[in-house]
N, C-alpha and C positions, 0 to 999 in steps of 0.2 A: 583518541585511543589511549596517550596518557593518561587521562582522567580513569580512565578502567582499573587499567595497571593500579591506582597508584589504591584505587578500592582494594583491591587482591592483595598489596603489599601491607595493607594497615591490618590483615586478617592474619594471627598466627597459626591458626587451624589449617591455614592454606597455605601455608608456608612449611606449616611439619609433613603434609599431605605429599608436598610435590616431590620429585626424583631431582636428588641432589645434581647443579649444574658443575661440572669442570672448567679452570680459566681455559682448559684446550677448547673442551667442546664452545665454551662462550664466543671465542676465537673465531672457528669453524662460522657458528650461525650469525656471527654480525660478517664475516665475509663474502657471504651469500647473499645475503640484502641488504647490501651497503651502496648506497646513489653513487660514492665515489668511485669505490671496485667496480660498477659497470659504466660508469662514465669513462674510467679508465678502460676499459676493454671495448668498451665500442671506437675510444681512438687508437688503441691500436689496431681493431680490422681496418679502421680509416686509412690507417696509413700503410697494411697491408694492403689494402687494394690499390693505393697511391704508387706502389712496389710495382704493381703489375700493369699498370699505363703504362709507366716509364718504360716496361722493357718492355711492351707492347708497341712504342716507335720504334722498335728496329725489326720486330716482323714484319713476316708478310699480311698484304690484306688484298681483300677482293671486294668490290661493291660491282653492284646492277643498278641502273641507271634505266627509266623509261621514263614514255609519253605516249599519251594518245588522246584524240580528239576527232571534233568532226566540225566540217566547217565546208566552203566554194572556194574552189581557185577560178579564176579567169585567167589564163594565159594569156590572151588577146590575139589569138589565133597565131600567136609563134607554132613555128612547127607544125600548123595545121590546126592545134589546139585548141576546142572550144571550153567554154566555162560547163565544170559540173560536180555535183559533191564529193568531198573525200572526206575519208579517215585519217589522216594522218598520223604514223602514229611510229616510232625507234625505240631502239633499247641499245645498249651498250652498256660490255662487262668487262670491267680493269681488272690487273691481278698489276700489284707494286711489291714491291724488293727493294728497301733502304739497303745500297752497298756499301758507302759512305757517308757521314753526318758529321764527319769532323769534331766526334767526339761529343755531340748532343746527347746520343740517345744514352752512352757511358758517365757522362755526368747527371743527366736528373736518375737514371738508376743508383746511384751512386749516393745521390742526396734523398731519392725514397726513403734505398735503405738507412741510412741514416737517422732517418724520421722516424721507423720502426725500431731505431733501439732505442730512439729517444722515447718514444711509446711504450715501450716493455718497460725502462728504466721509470719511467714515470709513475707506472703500474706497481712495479714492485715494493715503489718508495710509499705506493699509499695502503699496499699492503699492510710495511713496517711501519708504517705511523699506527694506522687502524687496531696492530694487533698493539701496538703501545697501550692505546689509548684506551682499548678492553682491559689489560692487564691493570690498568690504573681505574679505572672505575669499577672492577672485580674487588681489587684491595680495598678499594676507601669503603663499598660495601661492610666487608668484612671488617675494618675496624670501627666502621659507626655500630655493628652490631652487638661486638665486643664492648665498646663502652657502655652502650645501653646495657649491658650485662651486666658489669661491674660498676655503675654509679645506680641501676637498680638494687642491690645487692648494698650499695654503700648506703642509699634512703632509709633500704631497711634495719642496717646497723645505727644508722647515726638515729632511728627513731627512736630503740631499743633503747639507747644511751639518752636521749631526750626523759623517754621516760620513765628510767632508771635517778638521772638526777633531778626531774618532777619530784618521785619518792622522795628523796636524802630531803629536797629542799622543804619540803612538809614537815617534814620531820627535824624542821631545823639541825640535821647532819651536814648540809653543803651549802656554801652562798647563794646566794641569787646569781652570781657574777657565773659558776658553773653551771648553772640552767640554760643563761643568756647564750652562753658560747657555745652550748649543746644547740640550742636553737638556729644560732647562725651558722654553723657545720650542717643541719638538718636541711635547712634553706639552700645554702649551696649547693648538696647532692641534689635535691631536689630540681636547682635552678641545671645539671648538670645534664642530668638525665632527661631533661623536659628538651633542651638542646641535642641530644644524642637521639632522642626519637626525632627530629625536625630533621638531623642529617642523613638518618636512614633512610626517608623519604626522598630526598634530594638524590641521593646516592643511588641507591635503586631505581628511581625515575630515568638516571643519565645510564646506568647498564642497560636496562629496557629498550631505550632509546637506539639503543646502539647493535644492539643482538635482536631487534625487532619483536620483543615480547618480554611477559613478565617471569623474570627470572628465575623465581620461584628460591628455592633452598640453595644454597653454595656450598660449595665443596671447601674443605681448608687449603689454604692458599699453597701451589707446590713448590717444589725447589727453583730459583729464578732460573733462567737457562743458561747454558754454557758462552761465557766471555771469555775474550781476552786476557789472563794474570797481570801481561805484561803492557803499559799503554806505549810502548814501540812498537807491540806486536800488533794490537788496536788499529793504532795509527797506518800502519803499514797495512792489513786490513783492507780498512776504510778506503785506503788510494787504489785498491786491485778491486772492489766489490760497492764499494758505495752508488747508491741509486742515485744522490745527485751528484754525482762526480760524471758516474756512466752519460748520466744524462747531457751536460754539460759537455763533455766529450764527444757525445753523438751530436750534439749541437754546431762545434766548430767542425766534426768531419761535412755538416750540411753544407755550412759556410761555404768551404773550398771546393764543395762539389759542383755549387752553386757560381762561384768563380770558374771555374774551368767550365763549365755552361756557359760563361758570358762570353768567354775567350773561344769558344767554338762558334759563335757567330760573323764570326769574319772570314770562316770558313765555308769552301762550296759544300754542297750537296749533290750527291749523285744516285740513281737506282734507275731499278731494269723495271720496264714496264711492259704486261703485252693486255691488248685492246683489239676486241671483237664488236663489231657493231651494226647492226641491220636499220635501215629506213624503208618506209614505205609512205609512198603518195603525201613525202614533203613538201618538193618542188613543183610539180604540175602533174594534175592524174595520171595512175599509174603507173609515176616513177618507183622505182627500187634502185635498194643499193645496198650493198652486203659489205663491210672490210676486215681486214685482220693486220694487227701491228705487233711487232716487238721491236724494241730498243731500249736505249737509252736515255734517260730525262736528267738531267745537271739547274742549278739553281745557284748563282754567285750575285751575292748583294753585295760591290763592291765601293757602292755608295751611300750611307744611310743618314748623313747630316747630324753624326755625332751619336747615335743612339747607341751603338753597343760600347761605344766610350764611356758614356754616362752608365749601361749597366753595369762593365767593369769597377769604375769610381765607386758605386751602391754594393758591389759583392765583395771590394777590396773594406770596405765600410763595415760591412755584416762581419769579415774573416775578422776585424780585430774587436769589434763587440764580442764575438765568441769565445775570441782567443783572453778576453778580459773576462767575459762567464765562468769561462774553466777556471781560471786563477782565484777567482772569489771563491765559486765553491768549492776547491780544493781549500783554501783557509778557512771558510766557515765550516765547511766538513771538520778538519785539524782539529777547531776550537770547540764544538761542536761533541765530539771526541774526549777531549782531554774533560771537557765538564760531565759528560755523561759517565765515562770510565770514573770519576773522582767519588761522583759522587754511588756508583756502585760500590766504591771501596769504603766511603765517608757512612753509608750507610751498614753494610755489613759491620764495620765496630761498632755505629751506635748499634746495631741490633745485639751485639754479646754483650755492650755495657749497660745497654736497658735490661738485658736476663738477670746480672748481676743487681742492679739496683730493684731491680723487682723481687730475688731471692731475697736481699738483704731488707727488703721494706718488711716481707713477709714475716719472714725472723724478728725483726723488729715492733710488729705489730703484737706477735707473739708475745716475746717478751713485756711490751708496755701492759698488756693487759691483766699479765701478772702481776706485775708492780702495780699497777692501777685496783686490783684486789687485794691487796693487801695495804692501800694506803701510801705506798713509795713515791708514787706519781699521782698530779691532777688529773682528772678523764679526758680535762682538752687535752692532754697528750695523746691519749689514745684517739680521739679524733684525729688529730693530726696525724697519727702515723694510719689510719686506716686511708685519709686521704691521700699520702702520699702512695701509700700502693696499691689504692686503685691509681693512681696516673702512673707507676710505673707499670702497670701491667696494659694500659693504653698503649705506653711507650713502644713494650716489644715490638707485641702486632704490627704497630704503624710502621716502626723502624721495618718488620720484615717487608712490609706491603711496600717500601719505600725501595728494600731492594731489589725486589722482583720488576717492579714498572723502572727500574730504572735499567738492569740488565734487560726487558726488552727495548728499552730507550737505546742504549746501546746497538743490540743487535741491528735495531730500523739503521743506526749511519750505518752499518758495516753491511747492509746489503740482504741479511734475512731477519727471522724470528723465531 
């Protein structure tokens, strides 16, 4: 299906054709058909239904029980009784009531739930990667498009200039040495632009990828989303909302739930049962027999040869593996943070000091080319200045696209996007 796309994307007719895409909407349609997003939601109904076992041992339940057959009894003339065929054939219906479990059926509810935040938490975090990861392959779109703009645009200046000083050099007005240089600025744009259309492919293949179709036209890139100013406030954030924190959290609340589950096996078990049960032509033809029970049923394993020892040793084991999870990723969250925040800040000034050096290139290209008309300057000057502001005008774009993926970078530690 790549290979389609990647036909449609080398066609610009079909690209001015299509209905400009938004990073929102991009957003929207790769969370729709994304393996991870439903992988991620299929474990969490996993672990909502894991929710409803657990509390489902402390209901009530009811099961029917039967049999039947056909077969000879021979009594052997007990009772008179000679041999003849039966049916044999009971049923019997339980109703049970867990009154006590000693805190079984309270700890694995306890540790479902748990499983289910660690399921949502999970979910969320690949939400905020995912919308990341759109947002970032939305921008690099957009700046491979943007160069292939301005180093097509630079081919065609620096050819103009190529063979502008072809003329002079015929005409013995300019060296050979100003041909040569026009030719290697000519080559370079050239070699610039041959690479700019390579990464639009590339670029556009991994959005496609990702939004499950060919993207068609982009939208200009919008404002990054609202952060943090402050990285205390960030950071603090991040420790109330982060999806690996949450996770990580819901992970040691399992642990202990799962400890206190071990520690209730040394506990009896108690519940109220009542039992209805009919036979027929069991024991020797034309026996019957009808009963009815209620009471109470108790279960103490007060001997088990060390086994709920060893389950406590294994959950006392898990509580401080968890208890060591959370503290990691509470620190890689931290760090995690402070790079993402840095570099939303790192980039928003490069983005005002790439406007600046792209104002200033422009003016300056201006200028050279005056001077370049009337002789003040060589014309490699003005190649160089044309080259330098087409890379400053690279600059901006990249600088903004750099800070838009990086404040949704951000957003994914702090819990949305």
């Amino acid at each position: 299906m790549l290979a389609s796309w990647i036909l449609v994307l080398a066609s610009p007719a079909a690209l001015q054709a299509a209905p400009q895409l938004t990073l929102d909407q991009a957003i929207a349609e790769a969370e729709a058909q994304a393996p991870a997003i439903e992988s991620a939601e299929a474990d969490r109904d996993a672990a909502a239904a894991r929710t409803t076992q657990a509390r489902a041992a402390g209901r009530p339940s009811a099961t029917l029980t039967g049999t039947i057959g056909r077969g000879r009894l021979d009594p052997g003339g007990f009772f008179g009784l000679q041999a003849a065929d039966v049916t044999p054939r009971a049923a019997q219906a339980t109703f049970e009531q867990p009154l006590f479990t000693g805190g079984r059926v309270g700890a694995a509810t306890a540790r479902a739930l748990a499983g289910e935040r660690m399921a949502e938490a999970a979910g969320g975090r690949v939400r905020a990667d995912l919308a990341a990861r759109v947002a970032q392959a939305y921008g690099a779109v957009l700046v491979e498009q943007e160069r292939q703009r301005l180093y097509a645009a630079l081919v065609m200046t620096t050819t103009e200039l190529v063979r502008h000083a072809t003329d002079r050099f015929d005409v013995g007005d300019a060296p050979r040495t100003d041909l040569n240089q026009a030719k290697v600025r000519q080559a370079d744009a050239r070699a610039q632009l041959a690479n700019a259309q390579g990464a639009i492919l590339v670029a556009r293949a991994r959005l496609a990828n990702l939004v499950g179709r060919d993207p068609g036209t982009l939208a200009p890139l919008p404002a990054p989303p609202a952060v943090p100013g402050d990285l205390s406030a960030a950071i603090l954030r991040a420790e109330q909302a982060s999806p690996t924190i949450a996770q990580a959290q819901a992970g040691l609340d399992a642990a202990l739930a799962a400890k206190r589950g071990a520690g209730a096996e040394r506990l009896p078990t108690v519940g109220a049962f009542a039992e209805a049960a009919t036979v027929r032509d069991q024991f020797f033809p034309g026996y019957r027999g009808d009963s009815a029970t209620i009471g109470l049923r108790a279960r103490w394993q007060f001997l088990d040869g060390g086994r709920v020892r060893g389950q406590l040793a294994e959950a006392d084991a898990g509580v401080r593996a968890a208890r060591a999870a959370l503290a990691a990723a509470r620190d890689q969250t931290q760090e995690a943070v402070i790079a993402a925040h840095a570099a939303v800040t790192t980039s928003a000034l490069i983005e005002q000091a790439a406007g600046d050096q792209r104002a200033a290139a422009e003016e300056a290209v201006r200028n050279v080319r005056d001077e370049v008309k009337v002789g003040q300057k060589p014309q490699i000057d003005l190649l160089d200045a044309e080259r330098e502001a087409t890379a400053a005008g690279v600059l901006v774009l990249s600088a903004r696209a750099d800070r838009v993926t990086a404040a949704y970078q951000l957003n994914a530690l702090l819990g949305g996007h």
